[in-house]
ROSE-4610 file (N, C-alpha, C; in Angstrom, 1 decimal, always signed):
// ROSE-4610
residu = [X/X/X/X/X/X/X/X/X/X/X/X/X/X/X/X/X/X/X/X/X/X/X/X/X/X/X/X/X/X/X/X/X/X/X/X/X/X/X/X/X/X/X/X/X/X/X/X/X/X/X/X/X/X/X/X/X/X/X/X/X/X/X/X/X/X/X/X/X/X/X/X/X/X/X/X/X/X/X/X/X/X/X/X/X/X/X/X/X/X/X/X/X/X/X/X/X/X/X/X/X/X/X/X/X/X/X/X/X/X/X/X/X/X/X/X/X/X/X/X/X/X/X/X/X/X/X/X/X/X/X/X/X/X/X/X/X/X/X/X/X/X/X/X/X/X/X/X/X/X/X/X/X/X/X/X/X/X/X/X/X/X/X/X/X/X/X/X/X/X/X/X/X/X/X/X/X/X/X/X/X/X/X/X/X/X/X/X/X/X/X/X/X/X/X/X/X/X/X/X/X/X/X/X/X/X/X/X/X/X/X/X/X/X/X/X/X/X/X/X/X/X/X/X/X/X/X/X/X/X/X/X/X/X/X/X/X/X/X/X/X/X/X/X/X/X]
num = [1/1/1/2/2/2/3/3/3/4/4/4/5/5/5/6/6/6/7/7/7/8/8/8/9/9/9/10/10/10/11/11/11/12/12/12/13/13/13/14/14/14/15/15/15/16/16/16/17/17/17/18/18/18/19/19/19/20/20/20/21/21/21/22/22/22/23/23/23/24/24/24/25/25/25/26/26/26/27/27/27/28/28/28/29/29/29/30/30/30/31/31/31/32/32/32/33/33/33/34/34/34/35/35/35/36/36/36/37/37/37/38/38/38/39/39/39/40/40/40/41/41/41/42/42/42/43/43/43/44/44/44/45/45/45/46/46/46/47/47/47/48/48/48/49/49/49/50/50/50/51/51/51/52/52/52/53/53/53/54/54/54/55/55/55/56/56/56/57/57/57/58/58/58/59/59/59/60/60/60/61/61/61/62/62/62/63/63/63/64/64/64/65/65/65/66/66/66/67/67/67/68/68/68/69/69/69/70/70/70/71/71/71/72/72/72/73/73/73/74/74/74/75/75/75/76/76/76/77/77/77/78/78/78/79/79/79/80/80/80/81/81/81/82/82/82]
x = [+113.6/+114.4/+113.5/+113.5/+113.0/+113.4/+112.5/+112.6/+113.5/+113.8/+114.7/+114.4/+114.5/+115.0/+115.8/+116.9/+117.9/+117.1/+117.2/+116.4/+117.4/+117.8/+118.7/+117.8/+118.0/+117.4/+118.2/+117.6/+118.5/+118.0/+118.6/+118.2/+116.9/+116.1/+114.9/+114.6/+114.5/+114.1/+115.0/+116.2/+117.5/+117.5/+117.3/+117.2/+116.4/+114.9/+114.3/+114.1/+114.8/+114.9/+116.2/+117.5/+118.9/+118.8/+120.5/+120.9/+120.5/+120.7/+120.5/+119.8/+118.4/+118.7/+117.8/+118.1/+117.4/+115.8/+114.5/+113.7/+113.4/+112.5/+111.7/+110.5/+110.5/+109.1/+108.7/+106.8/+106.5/+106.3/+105.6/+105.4/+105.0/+104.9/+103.5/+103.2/+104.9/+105.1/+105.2/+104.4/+105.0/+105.8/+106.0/+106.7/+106.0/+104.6/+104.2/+103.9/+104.0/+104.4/+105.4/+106.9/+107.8/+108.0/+107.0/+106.9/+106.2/+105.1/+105.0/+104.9/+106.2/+107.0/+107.7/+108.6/+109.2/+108.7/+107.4/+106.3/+105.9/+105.8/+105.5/+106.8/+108.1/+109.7/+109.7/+109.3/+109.1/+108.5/+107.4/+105.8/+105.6/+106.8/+106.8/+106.8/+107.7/+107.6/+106.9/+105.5/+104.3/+103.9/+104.4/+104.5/+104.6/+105.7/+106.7/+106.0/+105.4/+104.7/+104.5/+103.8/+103.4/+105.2/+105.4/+106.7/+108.1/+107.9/+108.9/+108.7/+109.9/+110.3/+110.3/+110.2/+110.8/+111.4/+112.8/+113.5/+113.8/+113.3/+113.6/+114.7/+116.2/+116.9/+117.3/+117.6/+117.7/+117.0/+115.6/+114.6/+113.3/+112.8/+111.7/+110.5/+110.1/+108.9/+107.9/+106.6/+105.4/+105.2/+104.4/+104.2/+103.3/+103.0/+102.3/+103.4/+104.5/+105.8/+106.1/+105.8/+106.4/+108.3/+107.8/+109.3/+109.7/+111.0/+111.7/+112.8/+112.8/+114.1/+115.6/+116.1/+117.4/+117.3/+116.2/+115.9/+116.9/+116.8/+117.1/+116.2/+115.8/+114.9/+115.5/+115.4/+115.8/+114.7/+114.6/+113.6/+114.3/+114.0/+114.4/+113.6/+113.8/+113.6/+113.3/+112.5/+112.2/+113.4/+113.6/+114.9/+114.3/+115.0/+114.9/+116.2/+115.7/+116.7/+116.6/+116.7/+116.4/+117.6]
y = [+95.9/+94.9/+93.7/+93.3/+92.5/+90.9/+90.2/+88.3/+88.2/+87.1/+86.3/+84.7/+83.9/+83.2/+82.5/+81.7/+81.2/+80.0/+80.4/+79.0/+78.3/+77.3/+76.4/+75.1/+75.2/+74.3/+73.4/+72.3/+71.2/+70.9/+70.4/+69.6/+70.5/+69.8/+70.9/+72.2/+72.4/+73.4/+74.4/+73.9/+74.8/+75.5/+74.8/+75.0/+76.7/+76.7/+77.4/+78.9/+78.5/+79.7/+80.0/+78.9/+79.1/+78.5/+77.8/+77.3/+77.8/+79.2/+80.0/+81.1/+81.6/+82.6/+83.3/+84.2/+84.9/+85.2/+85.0/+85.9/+86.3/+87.5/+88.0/+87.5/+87.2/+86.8/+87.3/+87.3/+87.9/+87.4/+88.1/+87.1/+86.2/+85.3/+83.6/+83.0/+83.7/+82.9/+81.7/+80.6/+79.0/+78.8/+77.4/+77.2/+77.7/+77.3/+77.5/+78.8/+80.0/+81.3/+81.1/+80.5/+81.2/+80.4/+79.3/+78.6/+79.6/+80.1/+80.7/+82.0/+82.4/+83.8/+83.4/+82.3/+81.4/+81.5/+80.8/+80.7/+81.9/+82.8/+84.0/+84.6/+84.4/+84.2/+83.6/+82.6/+81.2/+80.7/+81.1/+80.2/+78.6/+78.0/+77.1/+76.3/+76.7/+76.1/+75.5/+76.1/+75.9/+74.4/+73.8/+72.1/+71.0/+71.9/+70.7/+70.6/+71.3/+71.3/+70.0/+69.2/+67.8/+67.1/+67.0/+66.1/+67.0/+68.2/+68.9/+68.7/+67.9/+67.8/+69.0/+69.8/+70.6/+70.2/+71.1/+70.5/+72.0/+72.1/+73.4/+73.3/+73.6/+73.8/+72.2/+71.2/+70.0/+69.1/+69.3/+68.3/+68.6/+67.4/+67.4/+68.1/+69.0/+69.3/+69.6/+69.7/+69.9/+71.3/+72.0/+73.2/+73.7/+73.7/+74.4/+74.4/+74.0/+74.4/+75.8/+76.4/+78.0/+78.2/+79.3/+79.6/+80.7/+81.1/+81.9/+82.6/+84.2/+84.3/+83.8/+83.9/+83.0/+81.6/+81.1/+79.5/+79.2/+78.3/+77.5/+76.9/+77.1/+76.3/+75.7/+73.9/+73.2/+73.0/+72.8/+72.6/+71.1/+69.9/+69.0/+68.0/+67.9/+66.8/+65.8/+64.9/+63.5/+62.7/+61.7/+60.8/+59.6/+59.9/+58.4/+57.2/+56.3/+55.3/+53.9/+52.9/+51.6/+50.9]
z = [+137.4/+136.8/+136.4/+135.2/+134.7/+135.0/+135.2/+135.4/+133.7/+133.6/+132.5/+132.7/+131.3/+131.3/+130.3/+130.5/+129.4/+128.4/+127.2/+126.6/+126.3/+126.2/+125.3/+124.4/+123.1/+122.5/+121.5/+121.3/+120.5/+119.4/+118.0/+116.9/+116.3/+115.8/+115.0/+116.0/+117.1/+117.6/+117.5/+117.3/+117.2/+116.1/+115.1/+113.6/+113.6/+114.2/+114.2/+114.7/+116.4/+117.5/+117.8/+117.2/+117.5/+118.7/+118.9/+119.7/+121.5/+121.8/+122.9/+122.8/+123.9/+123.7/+125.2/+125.1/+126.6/+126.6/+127.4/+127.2/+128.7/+128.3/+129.5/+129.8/+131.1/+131.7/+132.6/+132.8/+133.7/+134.8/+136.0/+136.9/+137.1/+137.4/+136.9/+135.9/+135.4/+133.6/+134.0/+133.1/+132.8/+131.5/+131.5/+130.1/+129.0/+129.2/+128.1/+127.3/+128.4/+128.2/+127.7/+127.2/+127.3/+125.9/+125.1/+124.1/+123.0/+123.7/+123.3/+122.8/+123.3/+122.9/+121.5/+121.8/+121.0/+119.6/+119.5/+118.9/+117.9/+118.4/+117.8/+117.0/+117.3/+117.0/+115.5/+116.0/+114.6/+114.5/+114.1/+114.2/+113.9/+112.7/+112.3/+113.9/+114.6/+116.1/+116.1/+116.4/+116.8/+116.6/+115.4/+115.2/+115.6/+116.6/+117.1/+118.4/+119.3/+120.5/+120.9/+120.4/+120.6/+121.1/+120.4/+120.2/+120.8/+121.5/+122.1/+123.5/+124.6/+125.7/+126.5/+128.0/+128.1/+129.4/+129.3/+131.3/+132.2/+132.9/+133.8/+134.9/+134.1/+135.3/+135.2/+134.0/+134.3/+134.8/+135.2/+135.3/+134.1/+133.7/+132.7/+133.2/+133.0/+133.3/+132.1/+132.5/+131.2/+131.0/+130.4/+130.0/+131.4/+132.3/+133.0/+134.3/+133.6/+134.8/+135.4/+136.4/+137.3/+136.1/+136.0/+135.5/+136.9/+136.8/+137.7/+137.5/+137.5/+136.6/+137.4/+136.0/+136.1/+135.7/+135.8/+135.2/+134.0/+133.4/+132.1/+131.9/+130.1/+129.8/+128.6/+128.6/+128.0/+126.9/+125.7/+124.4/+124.3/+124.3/+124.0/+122.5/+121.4/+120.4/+121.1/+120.3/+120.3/+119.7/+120.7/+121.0/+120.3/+118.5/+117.8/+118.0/+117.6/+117.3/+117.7/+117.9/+118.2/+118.2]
């Protein structure tokens, strides 16, 4: 049986990879494995890196975050406005 996890993404990253979607991960996958699946999906991605948030399971975490299957992974845009 294979690990998972749920992506959910918002605003430009949505545009790219769609709103939801499932991947597989391996053992001692981080985020940035699973960006990088993403990545290869929609290369344009690959841009937004700098300026994309990520939250595991509802907390922010950086790209060298443990994923686990079952997780959620949140893709979050940069929060304009003033």
């Amino acid at each position: 049986m294979s690990a998972r996890v749920r992506v959910v993404a918002f605003a430009r990253v949505a545009d790219l990879v769609g709103r939801e979607a499932e991947l597989p991960i391996a053992a001692g996958a981080r985020v940035r494995d699973a960006w990088e699946c993403l990545v290869a999906r929609a290369p344009a991605l690959g841009a937004l890196a700098a300026s994309t948030r990520t939250a595991r399971n509802g907390r922010v975490v950086d790209f060298d975050e443990p994923l686990a299957d079952g997780d959620e992974l949140a893709l979050l845009p940069p929060v304009g406005g003033g």
